[in-house]
C-alpha positions as CSV (number, residue, x, y, z in Angstrom):
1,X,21.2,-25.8,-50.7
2,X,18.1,-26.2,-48.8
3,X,18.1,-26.5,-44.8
4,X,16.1,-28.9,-42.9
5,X,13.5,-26.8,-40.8
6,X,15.6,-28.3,-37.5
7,X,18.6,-26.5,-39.4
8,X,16.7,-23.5,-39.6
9,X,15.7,-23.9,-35.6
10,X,19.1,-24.3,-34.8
11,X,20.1,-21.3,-37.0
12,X,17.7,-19.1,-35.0
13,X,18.1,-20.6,-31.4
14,X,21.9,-19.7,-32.0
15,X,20.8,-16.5,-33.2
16,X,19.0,-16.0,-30.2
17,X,21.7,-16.5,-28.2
18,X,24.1,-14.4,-29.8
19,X,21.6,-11.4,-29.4
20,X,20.9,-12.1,-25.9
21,X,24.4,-12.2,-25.1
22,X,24.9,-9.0,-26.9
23,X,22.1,-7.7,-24.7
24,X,24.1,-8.3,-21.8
25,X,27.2,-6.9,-22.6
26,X,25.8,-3.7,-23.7
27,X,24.3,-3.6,-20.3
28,X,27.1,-4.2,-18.2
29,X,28.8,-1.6,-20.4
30,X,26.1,1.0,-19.8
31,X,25.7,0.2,-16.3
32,X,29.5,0.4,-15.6
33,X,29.6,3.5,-17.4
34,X,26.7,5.0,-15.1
35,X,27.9,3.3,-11.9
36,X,31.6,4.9,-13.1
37,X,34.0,2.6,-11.1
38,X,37.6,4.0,-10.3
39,X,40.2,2.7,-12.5
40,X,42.8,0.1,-11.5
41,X,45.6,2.3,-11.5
42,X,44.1,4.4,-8.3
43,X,45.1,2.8,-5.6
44,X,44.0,4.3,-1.9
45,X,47.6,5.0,-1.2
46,X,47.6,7.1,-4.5
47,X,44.3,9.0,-3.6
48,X,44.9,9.8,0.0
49,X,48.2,11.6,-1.5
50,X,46.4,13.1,-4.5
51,X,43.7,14.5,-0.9
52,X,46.3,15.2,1.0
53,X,48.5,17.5,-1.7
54,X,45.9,18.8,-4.1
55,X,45.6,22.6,-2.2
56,X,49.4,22.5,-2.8
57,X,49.9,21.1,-5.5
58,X,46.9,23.1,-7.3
59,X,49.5,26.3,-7.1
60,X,51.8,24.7,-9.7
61,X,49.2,24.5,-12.4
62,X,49.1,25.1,-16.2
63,X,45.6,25.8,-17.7
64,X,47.3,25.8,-21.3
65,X,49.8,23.1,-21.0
66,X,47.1,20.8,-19.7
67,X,44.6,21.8,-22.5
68,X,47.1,21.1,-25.1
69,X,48.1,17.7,-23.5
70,X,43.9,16.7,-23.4
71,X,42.6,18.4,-26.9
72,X,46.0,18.6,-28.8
73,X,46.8,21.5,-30.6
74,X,43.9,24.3,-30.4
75,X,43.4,28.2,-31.1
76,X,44.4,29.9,-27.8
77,X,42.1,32.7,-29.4
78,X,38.8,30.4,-29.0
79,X,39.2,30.1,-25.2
80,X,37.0,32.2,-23.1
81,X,37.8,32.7,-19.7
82,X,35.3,33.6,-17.0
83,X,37.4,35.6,-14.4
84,X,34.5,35.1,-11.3
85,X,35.0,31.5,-11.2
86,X,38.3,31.0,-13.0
87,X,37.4,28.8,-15.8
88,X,37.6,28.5,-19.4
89,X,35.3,27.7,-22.0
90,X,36.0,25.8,-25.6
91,X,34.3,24.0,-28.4
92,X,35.8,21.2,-29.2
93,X,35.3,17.7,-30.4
94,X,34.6,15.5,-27.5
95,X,36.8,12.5,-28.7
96,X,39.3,13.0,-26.2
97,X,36.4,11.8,-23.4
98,X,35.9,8.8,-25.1
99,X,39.9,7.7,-25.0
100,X,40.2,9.6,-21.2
101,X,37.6,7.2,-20.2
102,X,39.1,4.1,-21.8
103,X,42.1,4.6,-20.4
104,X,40.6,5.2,-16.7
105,X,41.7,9.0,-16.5
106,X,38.0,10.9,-16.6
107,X,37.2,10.1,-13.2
108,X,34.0,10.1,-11.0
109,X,35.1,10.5,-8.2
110,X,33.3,11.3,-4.3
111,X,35.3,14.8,-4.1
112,X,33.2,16.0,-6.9
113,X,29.7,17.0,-5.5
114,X,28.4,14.1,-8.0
115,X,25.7,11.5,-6.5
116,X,25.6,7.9,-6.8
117,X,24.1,6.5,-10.3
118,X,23.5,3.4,-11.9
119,X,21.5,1.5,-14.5
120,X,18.0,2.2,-15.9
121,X,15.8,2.4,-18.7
122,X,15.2,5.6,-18.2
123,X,19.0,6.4,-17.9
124,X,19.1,4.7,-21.5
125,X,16.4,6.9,-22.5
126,X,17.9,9.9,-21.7
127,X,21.5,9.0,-23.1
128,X,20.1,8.1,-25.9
129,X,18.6,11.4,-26.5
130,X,22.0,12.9,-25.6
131,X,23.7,10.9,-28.1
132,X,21.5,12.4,-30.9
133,X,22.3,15.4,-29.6
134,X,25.9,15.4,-30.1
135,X,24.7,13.8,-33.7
136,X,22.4,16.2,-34.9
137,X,19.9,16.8,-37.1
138,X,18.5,19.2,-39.8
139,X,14.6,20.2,-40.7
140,X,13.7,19.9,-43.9
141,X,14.5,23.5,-44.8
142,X,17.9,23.3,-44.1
143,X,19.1,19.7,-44.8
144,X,20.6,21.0,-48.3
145,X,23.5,23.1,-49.0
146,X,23.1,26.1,-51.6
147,X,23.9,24.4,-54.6
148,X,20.9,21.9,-53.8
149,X,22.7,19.0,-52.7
150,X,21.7,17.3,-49.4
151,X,24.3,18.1,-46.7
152,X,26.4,14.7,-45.3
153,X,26.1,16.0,-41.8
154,X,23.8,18.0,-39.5
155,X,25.3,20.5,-36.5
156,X,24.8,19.2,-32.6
157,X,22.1,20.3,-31.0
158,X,23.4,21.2,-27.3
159,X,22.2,24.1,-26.0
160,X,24.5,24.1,-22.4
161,X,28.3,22.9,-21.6
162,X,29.9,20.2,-20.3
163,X,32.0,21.5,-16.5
164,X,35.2,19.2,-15.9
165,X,38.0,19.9,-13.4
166,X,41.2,19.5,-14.9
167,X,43.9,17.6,-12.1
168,X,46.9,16.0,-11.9
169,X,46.8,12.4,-10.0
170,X,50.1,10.4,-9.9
171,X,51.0,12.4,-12.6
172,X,48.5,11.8,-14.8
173,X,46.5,14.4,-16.3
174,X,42.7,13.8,-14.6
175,X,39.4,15.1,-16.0
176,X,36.2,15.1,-13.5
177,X,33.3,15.9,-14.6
178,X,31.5,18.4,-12.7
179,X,28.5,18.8,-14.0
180,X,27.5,16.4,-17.4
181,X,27.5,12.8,-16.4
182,X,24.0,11.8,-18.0
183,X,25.0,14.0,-20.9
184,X,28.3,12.1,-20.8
185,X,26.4,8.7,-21.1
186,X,25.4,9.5,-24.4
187,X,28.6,10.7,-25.6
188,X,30.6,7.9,-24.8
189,X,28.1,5.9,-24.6
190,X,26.7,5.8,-28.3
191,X,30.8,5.2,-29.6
192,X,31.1,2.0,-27.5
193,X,27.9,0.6,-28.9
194,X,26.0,0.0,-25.4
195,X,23.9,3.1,-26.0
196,X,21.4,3.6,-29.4
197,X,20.2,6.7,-31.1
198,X,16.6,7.4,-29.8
199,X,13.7,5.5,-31.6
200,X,11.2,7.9,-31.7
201,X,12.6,11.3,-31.4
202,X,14.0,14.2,-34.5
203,X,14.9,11.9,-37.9
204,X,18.5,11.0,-37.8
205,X,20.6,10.1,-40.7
206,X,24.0,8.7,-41.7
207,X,25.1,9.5,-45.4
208,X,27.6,7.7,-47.1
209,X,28.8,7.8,-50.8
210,X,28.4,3.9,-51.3
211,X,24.6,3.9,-50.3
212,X,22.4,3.6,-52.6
213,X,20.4,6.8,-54.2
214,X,16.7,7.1,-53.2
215,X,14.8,10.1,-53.7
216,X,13.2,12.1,-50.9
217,X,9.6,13.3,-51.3
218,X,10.2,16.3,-49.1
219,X,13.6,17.4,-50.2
220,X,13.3,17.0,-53.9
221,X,16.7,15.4,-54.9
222,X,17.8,12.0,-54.8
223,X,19.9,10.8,-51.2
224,X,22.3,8.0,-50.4
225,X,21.5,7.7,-46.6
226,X,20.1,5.4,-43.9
227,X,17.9,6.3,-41.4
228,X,19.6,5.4,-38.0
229,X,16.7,6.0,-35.3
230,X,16.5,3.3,-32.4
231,X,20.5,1.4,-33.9
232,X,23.0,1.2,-31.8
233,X,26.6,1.9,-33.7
234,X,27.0,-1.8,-34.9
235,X,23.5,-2.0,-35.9
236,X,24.1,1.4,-38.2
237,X,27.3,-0.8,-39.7
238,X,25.4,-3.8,-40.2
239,X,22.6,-2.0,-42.1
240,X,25.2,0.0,-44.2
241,X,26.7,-3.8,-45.3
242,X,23.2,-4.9,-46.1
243,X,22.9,-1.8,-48.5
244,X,26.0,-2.7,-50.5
245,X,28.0,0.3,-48.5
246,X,30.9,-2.5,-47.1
247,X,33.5,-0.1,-46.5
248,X,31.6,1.9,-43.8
249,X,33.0,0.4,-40.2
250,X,32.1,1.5,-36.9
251,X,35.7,3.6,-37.1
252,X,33.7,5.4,-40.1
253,X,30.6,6.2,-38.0
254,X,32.2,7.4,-35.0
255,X,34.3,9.5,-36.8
256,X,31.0,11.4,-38.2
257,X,30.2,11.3,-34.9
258,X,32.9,13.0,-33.2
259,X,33.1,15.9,-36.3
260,X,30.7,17.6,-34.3
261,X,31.6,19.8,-31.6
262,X,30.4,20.4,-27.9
263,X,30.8,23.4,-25.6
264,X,33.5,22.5,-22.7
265,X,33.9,24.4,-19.4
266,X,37.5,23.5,-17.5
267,X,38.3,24.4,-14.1
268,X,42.0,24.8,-13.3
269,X,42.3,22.2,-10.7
270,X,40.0,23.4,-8.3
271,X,39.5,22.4,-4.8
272,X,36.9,20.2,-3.5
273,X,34.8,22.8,-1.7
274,X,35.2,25.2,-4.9
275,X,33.8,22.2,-7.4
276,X,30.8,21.5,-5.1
277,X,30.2,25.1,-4.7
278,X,29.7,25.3,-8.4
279,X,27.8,22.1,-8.5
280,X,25.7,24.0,-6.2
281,X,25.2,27.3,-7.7
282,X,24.2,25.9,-11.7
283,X,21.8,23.4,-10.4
284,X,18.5,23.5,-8.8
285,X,15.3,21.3,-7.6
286,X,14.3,21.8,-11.0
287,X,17.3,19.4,-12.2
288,X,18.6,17.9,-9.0
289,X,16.6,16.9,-5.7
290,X,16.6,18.4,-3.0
291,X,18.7,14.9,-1.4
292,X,21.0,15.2,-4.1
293,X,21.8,19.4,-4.0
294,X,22.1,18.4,0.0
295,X,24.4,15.5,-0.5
296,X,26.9,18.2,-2.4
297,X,26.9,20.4,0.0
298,X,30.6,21.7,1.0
299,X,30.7,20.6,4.7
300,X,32.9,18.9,7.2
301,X,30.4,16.9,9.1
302,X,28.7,15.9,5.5
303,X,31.9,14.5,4.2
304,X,32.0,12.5,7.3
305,X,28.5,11.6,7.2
306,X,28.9,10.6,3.0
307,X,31.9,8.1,4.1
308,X,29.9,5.4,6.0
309,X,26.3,6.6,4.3
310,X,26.7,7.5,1.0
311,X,27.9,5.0,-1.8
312,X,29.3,7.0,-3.7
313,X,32.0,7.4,-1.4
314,X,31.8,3.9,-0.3
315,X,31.8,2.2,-3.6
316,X,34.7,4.1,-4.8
317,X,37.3,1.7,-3.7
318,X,40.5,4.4,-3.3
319,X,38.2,5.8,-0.7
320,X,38.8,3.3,1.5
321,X,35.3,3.4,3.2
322,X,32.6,1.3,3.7
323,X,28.5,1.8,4.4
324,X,28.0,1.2,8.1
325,X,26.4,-2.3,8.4
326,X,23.0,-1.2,8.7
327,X,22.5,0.1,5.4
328,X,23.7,-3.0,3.8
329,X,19.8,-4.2,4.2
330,X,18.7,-1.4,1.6
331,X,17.6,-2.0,-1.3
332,X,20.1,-1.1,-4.0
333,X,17.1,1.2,-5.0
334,X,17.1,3.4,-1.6
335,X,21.2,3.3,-1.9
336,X,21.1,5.4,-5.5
337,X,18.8,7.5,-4.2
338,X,20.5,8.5,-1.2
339,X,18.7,7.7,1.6
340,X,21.7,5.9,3.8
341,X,22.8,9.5,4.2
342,X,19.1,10.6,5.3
343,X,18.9,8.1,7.7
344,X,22.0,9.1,9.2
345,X,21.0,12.6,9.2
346,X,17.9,11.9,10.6
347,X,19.8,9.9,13.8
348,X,21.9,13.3,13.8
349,X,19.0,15.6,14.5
350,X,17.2,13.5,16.7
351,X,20.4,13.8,19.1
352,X,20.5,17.8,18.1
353,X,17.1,18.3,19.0
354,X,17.5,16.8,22.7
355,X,16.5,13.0,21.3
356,X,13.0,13.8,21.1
357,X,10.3,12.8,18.0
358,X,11.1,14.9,14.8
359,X,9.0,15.2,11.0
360,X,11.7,12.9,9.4
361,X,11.1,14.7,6.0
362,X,13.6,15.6,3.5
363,X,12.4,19.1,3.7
364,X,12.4,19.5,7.8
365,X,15.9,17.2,7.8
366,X,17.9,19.4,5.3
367,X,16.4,22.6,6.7
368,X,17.3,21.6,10.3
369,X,20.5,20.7,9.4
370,X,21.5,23.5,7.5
371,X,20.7,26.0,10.7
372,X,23.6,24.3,13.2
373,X,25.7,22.9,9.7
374,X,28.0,20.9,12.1
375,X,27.7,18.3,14.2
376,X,30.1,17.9,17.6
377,X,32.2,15.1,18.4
378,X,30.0,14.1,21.1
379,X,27.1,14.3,18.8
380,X,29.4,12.0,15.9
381,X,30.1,9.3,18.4
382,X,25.9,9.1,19.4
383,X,25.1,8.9,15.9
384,X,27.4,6.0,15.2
385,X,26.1,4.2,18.8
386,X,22.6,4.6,17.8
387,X,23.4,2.7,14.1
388,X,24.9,0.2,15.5
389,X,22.1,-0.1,18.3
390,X,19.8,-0.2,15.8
391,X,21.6,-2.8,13.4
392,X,21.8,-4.8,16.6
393,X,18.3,-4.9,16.7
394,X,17.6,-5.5,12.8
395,X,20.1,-7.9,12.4
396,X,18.4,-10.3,15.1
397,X,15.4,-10.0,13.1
398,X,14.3,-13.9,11.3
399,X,11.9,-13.3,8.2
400,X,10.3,-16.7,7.8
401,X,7.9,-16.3,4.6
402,X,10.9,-14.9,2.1
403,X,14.0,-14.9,4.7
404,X,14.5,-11.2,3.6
405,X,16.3,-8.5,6.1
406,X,14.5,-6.3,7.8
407,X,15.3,-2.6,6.1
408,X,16.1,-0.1,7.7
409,X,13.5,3.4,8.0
410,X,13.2,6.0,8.6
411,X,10.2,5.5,10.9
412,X,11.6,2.7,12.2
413,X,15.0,3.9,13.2
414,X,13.0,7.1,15.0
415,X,10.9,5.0,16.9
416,X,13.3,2.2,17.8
417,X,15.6,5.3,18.7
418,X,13.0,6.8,21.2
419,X,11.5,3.3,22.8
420,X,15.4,2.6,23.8
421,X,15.1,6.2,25.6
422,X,11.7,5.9,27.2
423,X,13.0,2.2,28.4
424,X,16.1,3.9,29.6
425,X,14.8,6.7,31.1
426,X,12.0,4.2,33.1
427,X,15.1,2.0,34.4
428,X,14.1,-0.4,31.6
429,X,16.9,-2.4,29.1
430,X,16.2,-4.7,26.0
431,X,18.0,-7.9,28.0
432,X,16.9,-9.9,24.9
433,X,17.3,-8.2,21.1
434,X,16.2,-11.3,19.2
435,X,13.2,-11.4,20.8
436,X,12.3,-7.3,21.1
437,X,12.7,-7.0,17.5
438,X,11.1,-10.1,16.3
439,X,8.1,-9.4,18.4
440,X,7.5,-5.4,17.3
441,X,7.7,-7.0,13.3
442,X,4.9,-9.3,14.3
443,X,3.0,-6.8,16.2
444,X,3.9,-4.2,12.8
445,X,2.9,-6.4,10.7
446,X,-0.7,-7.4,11.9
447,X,-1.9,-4.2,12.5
448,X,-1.9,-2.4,9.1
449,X,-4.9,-3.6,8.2
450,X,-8.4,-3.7,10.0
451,X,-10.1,-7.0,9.6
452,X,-12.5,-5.4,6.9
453,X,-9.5,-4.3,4.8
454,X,-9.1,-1.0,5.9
455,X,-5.9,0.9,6.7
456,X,-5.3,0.8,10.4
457,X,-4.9,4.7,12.4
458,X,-1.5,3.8,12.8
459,X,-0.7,2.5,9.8
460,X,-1.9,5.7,8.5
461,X,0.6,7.8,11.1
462,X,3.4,5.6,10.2
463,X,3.3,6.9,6.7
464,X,3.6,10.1,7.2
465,X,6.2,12.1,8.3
466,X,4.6,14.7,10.0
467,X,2.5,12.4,12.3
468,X,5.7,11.2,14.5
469,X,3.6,12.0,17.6
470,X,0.4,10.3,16.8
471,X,2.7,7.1,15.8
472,X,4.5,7.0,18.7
473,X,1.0,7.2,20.8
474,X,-0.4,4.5,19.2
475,X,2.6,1.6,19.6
476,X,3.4,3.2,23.2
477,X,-0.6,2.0,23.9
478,X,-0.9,-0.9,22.0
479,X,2.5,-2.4,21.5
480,X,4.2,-1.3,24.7
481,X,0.9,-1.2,26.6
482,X,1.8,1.6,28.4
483,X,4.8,0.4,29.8
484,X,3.4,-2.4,31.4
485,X,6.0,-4.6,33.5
486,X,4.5,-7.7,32.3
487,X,4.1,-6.8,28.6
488,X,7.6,-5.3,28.1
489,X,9.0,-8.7,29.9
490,X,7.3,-10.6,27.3
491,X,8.8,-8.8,24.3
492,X,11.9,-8.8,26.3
493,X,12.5,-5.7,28.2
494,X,13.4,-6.2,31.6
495,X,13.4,-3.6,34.7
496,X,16.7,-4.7,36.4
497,X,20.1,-3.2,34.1
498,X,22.2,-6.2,32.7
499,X,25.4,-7.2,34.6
500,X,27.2,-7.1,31.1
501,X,27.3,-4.7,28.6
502,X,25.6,-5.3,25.6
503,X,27.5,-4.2,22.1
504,X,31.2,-4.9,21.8
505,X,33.4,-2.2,21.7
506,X,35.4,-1.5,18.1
507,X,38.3,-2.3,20.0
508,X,37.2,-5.7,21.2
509,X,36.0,-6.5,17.2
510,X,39.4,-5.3,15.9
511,X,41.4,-7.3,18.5
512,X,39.2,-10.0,17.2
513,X,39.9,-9.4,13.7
514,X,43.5,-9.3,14.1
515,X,43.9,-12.7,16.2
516,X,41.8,-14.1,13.1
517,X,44.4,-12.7,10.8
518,X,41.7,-10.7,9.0
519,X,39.6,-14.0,8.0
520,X,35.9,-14.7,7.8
521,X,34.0,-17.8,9.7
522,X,33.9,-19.5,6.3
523,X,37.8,-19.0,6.2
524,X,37.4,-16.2,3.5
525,X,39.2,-12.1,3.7
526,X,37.1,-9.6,4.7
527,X,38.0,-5.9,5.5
528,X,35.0,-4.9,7.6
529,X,34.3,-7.0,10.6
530,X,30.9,-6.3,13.0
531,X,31.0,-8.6,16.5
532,X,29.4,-11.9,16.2
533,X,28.4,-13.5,19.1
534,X,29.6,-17.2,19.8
535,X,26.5,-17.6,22.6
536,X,23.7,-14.9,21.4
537,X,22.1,-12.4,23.7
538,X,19.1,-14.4,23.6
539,X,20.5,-17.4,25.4
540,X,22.3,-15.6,27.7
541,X,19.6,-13.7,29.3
542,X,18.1,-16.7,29.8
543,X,21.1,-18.5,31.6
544,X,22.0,-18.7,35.4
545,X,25.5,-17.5,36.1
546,X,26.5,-21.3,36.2
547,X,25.2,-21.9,32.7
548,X,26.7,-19.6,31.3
549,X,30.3,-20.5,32.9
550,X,29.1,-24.0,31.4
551,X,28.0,-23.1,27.9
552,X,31.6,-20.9,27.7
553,X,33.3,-24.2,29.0
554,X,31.2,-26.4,25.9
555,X,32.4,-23.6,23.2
556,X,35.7,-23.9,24.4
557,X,36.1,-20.6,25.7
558,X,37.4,-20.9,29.2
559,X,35.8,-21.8,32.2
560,X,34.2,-18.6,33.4
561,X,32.1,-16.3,31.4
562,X,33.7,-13.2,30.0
563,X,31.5,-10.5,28.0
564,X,34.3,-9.5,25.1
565,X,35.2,-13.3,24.8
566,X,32.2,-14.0,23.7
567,X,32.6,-11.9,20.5
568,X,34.0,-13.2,17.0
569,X,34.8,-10.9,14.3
570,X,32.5,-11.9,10.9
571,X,31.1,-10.3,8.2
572,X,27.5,-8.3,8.4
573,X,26.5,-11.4,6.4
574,X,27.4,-14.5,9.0
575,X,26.4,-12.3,11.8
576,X,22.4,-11.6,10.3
577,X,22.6,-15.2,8.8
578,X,23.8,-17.1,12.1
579,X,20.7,-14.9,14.0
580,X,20.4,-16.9,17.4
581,X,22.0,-19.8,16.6
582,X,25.7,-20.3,18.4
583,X,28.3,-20.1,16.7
584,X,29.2,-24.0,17.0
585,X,25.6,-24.3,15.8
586,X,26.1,-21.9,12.8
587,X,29.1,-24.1,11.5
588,X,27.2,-26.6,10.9
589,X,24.6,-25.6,8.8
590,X,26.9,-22.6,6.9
591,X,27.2,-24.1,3.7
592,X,23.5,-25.2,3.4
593,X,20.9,-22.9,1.9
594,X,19.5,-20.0,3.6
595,X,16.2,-22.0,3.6
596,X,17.8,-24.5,5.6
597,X,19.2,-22.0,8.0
598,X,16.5,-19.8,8.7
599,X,15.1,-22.9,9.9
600,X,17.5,-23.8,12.4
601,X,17.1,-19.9,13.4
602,X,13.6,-20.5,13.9
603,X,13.9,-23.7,16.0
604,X,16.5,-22.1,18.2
605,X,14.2,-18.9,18.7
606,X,10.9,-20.7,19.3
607,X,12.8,-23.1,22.0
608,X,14.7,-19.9,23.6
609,X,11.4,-18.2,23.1
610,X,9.8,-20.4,25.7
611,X,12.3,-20.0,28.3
612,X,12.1,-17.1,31.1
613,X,14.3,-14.2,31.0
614,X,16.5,-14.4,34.1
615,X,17.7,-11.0,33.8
């Protein structure tokens, strides 16, 4: 029967759809794969126990009983054990990863020395590559066997082994991997169709007896293969069908798959620091960066650092952790690549080094830290003062061309950092955050170019991280003016200290958060409240004592101004999106778009802009 060419249209566009949906799916599978969520079953409550009892409960374990329980039954002869390190090597097939991951029990998890990963072409790229790997290939010479017939399989090509530690959690037997996760991408990958066999890469082949016969040129016999280069698993299956070869499922391909055999390393159930010490020793700058050898390094004050700074703590939910709010204005980009727990590294030596200027390099950072290793609790507490000093700042900040948040540097946390100290140490405060921060973006922002084009001198220092000193000159002459009274009024910096203080304490936001029985402003859950302000800083350094008893009496909040009444618990997001804007004002205009809102913001900061400061 003949179809109508809008039949055919519709044929294709449905087609089309199909394919793109298949698109999707394949890479929501891949990226959950490289992103490597914890299962559902691991609850917090289960992996603070499994923290809290793994040294102890380590003593009690069976290297062969769990190796029998994971491969099934094997040749105690075949393992190798290493005595220095205690673990033990195998071949075997490397099906058992594919069903461990299914069922949530190989785990990614923070305790592992493993960084943060996610989604990319290149990511594909490389599984993809692994994936043949595992597959195989023959040259020429050797693709026959002696009698002359052409072989139905080709060995794996991997020249290293895959490191897991072998543990018990809720009584399930646990396998992390150590030291294989892009290899791993291609392994399990390839099975669940979200990852193809290279495109252009060694010629790969599945055989099958119901193909038909072609003869090969360079082989000299007749073959009943497919070439499989650049197909994912169901692609392979599909081109098998169209070949007349209808009995070959995916089952049939990943079973030709998994005949092949990798090299395993298992650890008995070792402990955290003895897993990132291996991590350590078997990789180098020549596989790992120097950011990611530093974020596995076995250390108190990094673990503490990795909980609020390092996703992959914080996005493993059993954790229990979160980012600090600052470094929810990175780019998802500057998250993977770890530079959350540079930044707070970089606060940390600034305090070590007596709060002055420092080369915010990875080099100097890691080096610096590495000679003290620890940080005090003193030193803890000022790191976590100055983030949330800074996000103070940076969350005030109103981007009027594409409404964007203002993230977080490293050069601009070091000099933010150091202006606070020099106002300090002159008897200066910022009475009015909105307006500080608002005007150094301006001032930033129109002076990295020259009128002719040209990259300003201090553009130039801001870029580098050796030139903290030459920065610091230039926005200490031109932005600060020297310290000028007048100048640092009108950017709103103010000689006489504040009456009030000017962050709320955590106990003042969890009070908050509890009388609010753990809900948002919008009436939503949320689990990690920063303080809101109901009347911003803005307006209130521009109020007499008797307007500000007046504005707390309009917000229905009492008659007589109170500092820590004036704070609501909310979400990161409320608290950058309400900006300046009270709370009462904020209500108003939450549901509308952020266009609509930033407006508002702008209004409100232009009209308290024109105000004096009466601080």
């Amino acid at each position: 029967m003949n179809i109508t060419r809008q039949q055919q249209r519709m044929i294709d566009r449905k087609k089309d759809k199909e394919a793109q949906k298949l698109r999707k799916l394949r890479k929501a599978q891949f990226t959950k794969l490289c992103e490597w969520p914890a299962p559902e079953w691991l609850t917090e409550n289960i992996y603070q126990e499994f923290l809290e009892t793994r040294d102890e409960s380590s003593k009690d374990f069976q290297m062969h009983l769990a190796l029998s329980t994971l491969l099934g039954n094997f040749e105690t002869s075949k393992l190798i054990y290493n005595e220095a390190w205690g673990y033990y090597d195998i071949a075997a097939s490397p099906k058992f990863l594919s069903m461990k991951y299914l069922d949530g029990t190989l785990l990614s998890s923070p305790d592992s020395g493993q960084d943060s990963k996610t989604y990319s072409i290149d990511g594909l790229r490389v599984a993809s590559k692994h994936a043949a790997r595992h597959y195989g290939w023959d040259d020429k010479n050797n693709a026959l066997n002696p009698d002359g017939s052409p072989k139905q399989t080709a060995p794996s090509q991997w020249t290293g082994v895959k490191v897991f530690n072998i543990i018990y959690i809720n009584k399930k037997l646990v396998i992390v991997p150590i030291d294989c996760e892009h290899r791993l991408w291609g392994v399990i990958g390839f099975p669940m169709d979200c990852v193809p066999m290279p495109e252009n890469y060694e010629d790969l082949y599945f055989y099958h007896p119901d193909l038909p016969e072609q003869f090969d040129d360079e082989l000299q016999t007749n073959v009943r293969r497919v070439k499989i280069n650049g197909l994912y698993l169901s692609e392979i299956v599909n081109l098998c069908h169209e070949k007349g070869a209808v009995n070959v499922t995916e089952e049939t391909i990943k079973e030709r798959f998994w005949s092949n055999t990798a090299n395993f390393r298992f650890m008995p159930s070792k402990s955290r620091l003895e897993t990132e010490k291996y991590f350590g020793e078997c990789n180098d700058s020549s596989s790992k960066s120097l950011v990611q050898l530093f974020h596995a390094k076995p250390n108190e004050t990094m673990y503490w650092i990795k909980d609020f700074s390092s996703i992959k703590v914080t996005e493993f939910e059993p954790s229990g952790k979160s980012l600090h709010e600052l470094y929810n204005s990175l780019s998802s980009g500057k998250l993977f690549s770890l530079e959350s727990l540079m930044l707070s590294v970089l606060v940390g030596e600034y305090n070590i080094l007596g709060r002055k200027l420092i080369d915010r390099g990875d080099k100097f950072l890691t080096n610096s830290f590495n000679e003290h290793n620890e940080y005090s609790d003193e030193v803890r507490v000022s790191i976590i003062n100055d983030l949330d000093f800074v996000y103070s700042l940076t969350s005030k900040y109103i981007n009027l061309i594409d409404g964007k948040d203002l993230e977080p540097t490293r050069p601009l946390i070091l000099n933010l950092l150091h202006m606070n100290d020099k106002f300090e140490d002159l008897g200066y405060c910022i009475a009015d955050k909105a307006l500080f921060i608002n005007s150094w973006q301006e001032w930033f922002e129109d002076n990295q170019e020259t009128n002719t084009g040209e990259m300003t001198i201090f553009a130039g220092h801001w870029r580098k991280a050796g030139k903290f000193k030459q920065t610091f000159k230039c926005i200490q002459e031109n932005f600060l003016n020297d310290f000028d009274k007048e100048t640092l009024r009108s950017i709103g910096v103010v000689k006489q200290p504040l009456h009030e203080p000017r962050v709320f304490s955590k106990k003042v936001i969890t009070d908050s958060y509890n009388e609010e029985n753990g809900l948002d402003i919008d009436g939503s859950s949320f689990v990690h409240p920063v303080g809101g302000h109901i009347i911003s800083d803005m307006e209130l350094a521009r109020m007499t004592e008797e307007e500000k008893n007046q504005a707390f009496s309009d917000e229905g909040l009492g008659d007589t101004f109170e500092f820590d009444k004036n704070c609501r618990s909310m979400s990161g997001y409320h608290n950058r999106r309400m900006g300046v804007l009270r709370l009462s004002e904020y209500m108003k205009v939450i549901n509308d778009s952020d266009e609509i809102v930033k407006d508002k913001q702008r209004q409100k900061y232009e009209e308290l802009k024109s105000k004096d400061i009466l601080v």
